[in-house]
C-alpha positions as CSV (number, residue, x, y, z in Angstrom):
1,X,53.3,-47.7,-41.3
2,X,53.0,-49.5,-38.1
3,X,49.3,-48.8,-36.2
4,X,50.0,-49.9,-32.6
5,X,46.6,-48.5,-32.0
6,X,44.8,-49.3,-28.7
7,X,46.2,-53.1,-27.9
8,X,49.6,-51.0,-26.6
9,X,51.8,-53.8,-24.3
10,X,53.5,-51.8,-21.6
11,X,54.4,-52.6,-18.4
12,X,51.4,-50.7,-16.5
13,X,51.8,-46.6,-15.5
14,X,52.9,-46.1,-11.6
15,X,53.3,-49.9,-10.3
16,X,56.1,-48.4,-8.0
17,X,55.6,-44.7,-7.5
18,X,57.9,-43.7,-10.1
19,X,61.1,-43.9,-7.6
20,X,63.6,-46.0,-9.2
21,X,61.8,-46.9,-11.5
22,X,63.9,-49.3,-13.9
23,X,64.5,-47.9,-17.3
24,X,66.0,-50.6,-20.3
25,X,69.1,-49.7,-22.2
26,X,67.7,-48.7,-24.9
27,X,69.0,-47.0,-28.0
28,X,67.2,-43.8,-28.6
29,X,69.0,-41.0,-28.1
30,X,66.8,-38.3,-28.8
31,X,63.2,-37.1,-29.0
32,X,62.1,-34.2,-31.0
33,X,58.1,-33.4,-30.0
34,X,56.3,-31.0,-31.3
35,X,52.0,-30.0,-31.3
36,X,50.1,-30.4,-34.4
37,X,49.3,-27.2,-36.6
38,X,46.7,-25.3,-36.0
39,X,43.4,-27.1,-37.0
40,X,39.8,-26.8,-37.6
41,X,39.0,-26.8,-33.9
42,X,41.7,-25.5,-31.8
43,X,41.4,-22.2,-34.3
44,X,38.1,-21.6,-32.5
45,X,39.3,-23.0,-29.2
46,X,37.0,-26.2,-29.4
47,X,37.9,-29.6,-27.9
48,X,37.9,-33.0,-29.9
49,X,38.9,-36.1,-28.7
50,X,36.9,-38.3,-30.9
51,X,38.8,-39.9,-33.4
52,X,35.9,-40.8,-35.7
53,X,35.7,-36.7,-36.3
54,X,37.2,-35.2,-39.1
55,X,39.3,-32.1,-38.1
56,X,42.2,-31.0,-40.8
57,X,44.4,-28.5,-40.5
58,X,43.3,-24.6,-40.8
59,X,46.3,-22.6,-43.9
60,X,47.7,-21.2,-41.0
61,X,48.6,-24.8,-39.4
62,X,49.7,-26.2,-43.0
63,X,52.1,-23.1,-42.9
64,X,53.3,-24.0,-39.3
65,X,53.9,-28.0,-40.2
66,X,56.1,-26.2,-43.0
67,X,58.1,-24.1,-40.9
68,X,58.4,-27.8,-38.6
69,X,59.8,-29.2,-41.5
70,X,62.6,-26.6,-42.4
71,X,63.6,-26.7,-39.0
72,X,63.9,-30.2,-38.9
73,X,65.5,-30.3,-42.5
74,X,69.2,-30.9,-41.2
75,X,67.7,-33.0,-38.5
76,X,68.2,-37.2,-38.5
77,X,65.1,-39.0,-38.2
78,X,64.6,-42.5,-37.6
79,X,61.0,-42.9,-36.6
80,X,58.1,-40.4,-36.5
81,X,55.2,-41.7,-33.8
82,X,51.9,-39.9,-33.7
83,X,48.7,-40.0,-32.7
84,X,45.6,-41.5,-34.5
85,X,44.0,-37.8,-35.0
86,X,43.6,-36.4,-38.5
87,X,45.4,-33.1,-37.2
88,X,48.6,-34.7,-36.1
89,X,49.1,-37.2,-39.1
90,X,48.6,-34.3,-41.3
91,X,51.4,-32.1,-39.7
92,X,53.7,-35.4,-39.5
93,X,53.2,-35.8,-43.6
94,X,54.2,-32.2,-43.8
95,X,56.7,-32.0,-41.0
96,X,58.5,-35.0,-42.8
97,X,58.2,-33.9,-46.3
98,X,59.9,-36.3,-49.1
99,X,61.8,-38.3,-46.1
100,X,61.2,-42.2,-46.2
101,X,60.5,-42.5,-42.2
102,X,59.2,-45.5,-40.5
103,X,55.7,-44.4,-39.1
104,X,54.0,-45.8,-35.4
105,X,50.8,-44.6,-34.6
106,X,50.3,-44.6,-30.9
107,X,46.6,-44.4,-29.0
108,X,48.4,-43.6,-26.0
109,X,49.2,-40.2,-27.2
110,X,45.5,-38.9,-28.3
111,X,44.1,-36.2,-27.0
112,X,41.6,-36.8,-23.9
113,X,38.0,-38.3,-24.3
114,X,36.1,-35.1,-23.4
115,X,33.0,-37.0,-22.6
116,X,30.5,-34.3,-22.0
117,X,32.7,-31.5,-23.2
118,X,32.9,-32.9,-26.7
119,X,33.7,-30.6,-29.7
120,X,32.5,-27.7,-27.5
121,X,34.3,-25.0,-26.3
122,X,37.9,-25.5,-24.5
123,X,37.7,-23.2,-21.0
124,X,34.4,-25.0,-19.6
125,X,36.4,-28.6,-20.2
126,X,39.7,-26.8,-18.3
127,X,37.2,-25.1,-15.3
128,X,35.6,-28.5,-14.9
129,X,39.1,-30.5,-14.6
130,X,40.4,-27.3,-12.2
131,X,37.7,-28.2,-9.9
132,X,37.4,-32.1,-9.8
133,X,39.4,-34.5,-8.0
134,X,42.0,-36.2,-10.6
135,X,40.6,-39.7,-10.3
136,X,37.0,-38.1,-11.8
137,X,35.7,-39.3,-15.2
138,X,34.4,-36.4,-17.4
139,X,30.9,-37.2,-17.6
140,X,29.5,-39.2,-20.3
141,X,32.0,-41.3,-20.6
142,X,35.0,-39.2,-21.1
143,X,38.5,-39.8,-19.1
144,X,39.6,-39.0,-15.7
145,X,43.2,-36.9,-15.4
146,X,45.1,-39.9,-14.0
147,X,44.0,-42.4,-16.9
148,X,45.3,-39.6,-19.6
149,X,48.3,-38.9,-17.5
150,X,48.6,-42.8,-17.4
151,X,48.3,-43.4,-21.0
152,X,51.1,-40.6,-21.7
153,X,53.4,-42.4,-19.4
154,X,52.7,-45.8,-21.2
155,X,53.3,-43.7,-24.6
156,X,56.8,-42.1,-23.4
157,X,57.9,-45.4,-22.4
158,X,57.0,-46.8,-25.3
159,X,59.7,-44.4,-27.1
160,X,61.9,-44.8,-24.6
161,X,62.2,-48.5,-24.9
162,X,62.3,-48.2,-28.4
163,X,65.6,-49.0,-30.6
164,X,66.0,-46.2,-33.2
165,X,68.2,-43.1,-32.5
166,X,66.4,-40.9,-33.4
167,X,62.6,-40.0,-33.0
168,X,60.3,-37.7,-34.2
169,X,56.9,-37.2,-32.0
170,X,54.3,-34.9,-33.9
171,X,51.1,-35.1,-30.7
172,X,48.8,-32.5,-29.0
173,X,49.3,-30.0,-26.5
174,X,48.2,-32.1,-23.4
175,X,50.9,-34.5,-23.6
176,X,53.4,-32.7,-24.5
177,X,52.4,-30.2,-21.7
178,X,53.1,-32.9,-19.1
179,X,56.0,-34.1,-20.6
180,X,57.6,-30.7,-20.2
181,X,56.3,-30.2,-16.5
182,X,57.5,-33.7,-15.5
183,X,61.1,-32.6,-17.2
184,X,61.2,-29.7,-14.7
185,X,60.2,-32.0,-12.0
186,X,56.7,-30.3,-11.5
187,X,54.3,-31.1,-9.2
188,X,51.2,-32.7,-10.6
189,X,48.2,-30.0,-11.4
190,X,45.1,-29.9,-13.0
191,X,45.9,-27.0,-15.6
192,X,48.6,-26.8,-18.1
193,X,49.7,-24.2,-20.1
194,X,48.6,-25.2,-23.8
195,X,51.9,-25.4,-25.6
196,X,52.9,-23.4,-28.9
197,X,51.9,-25.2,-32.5
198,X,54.3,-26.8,-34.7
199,X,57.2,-26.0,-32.2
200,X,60.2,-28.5,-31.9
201,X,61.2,-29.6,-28.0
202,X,64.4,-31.5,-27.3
203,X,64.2,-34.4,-25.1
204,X,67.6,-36.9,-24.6
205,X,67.4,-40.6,-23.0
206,X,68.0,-39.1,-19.7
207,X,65.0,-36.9,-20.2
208,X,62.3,-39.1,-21.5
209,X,63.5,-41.2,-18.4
210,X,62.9,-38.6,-16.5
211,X,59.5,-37.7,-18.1
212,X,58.1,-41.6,-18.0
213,X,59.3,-41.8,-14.0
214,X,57.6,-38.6,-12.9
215,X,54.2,-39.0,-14.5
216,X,54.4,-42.7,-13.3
217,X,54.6,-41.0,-10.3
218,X,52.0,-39.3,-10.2
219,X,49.8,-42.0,-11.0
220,X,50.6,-43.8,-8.1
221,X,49.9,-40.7,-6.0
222,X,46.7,-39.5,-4.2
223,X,44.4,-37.8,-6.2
224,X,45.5,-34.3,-7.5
């Protein structure tokens, strides 16, 4: 397994705007992402974004990382990238099942530091972010929208730029939230819809292109 953990070298999120924005030839071809199971604290609707916390799947999300994995059964696989939480790694095992895949754990695709908010409840975190400027730190410490919308643009590059065919992303809702707004060509907002568990989404090169130049984009933009 490779741990690329917080030291990730990209070039930095939104030096241009996100217009034509240079993109390497890589080789991937194709992204699978999917959200992580249902686990201990999204079962209850609770927020953690504190890697040092324990939080396992619930049944219910070990049975949804096994439904991931017969649905990717016929599926070529080349790398599998996840974040550092318990939750994800734990569907990814699953999701993956007797397959020898290189692994690449990736900081920039954690869930937010909540600050404040912190293994409490969900909605008071989203009314907070619906009603603060995007450059605003949650307090305590935690992360402003533009530095988590940053850090998933430095993530999706990442893959993009990588050279296996094939990738399998197993992440949170957040990012993959964004990444499926930015497809569309979405305007930046404060509130995404939280995105299914243990659901497969099809990305192509053009696409994760697409995804990195729009969120790149709307870091360079005035605050949303």
């Amino acid at each position: 397994m490779i741990n690329a953990g917080p030291q990730n070298t990209v070039p930095p999120a939104g030096a241009n705007g996100g217009q034509g924005r240079e993109v390497s030839l890589a080789l991937v071809e194709r992204l699978i992402a999917a959200r992580h199971g249902e686990s201990e604290f999204s079962a209850r609707s609770l927020v953690n974004g504190d890697v040092a916390v324990g939080c396992a799947l619930t049944p219910t999300g070990v049975a949804e990382a096994e439904r991931l994995r017969d649905e990717l059964a016929g599926e070529p696989i080349d790398l599998c990238v996840t974040s550092r939480f318990e939750r994800v790694r734990q569907t990814a095992e699953i999701a993956l099942g007797e397959r020898d895949v290189e692994r690449l754990v990736l900081s920039d695709f954690d869930d937010p530091n909540y600050g404040r908010f912190e293994g409490g409840p969900l909605e008071p975190y989203r009314t907070w972010a619906s009603s603060t400027p995007s450059s605003t730190a949650a307090p305590d410490g935690g992360e402003s929208r533009l530095a988590i919308v940053g850090r998933y643009a430095r993530g999706f590059r990442t893959l993009l730029e990588r050279d296996e065919t094939s990738i399998l992303l197993v992440t949170h809702s957040l990012p993959l939230a964004y990444a499926l707004a930015a497809r569309e060509g979405a305007a930046p907002g404060p509130r995404v819809a939280l995105v299914g568990y243990a659901k497969p989404y099809r990305f192509d090169a053009a696409d994760i292109a697409r995804v990195v130049d729009v969120l790149e984009g709307w870091c360079a933009a005035p605050t949303w």
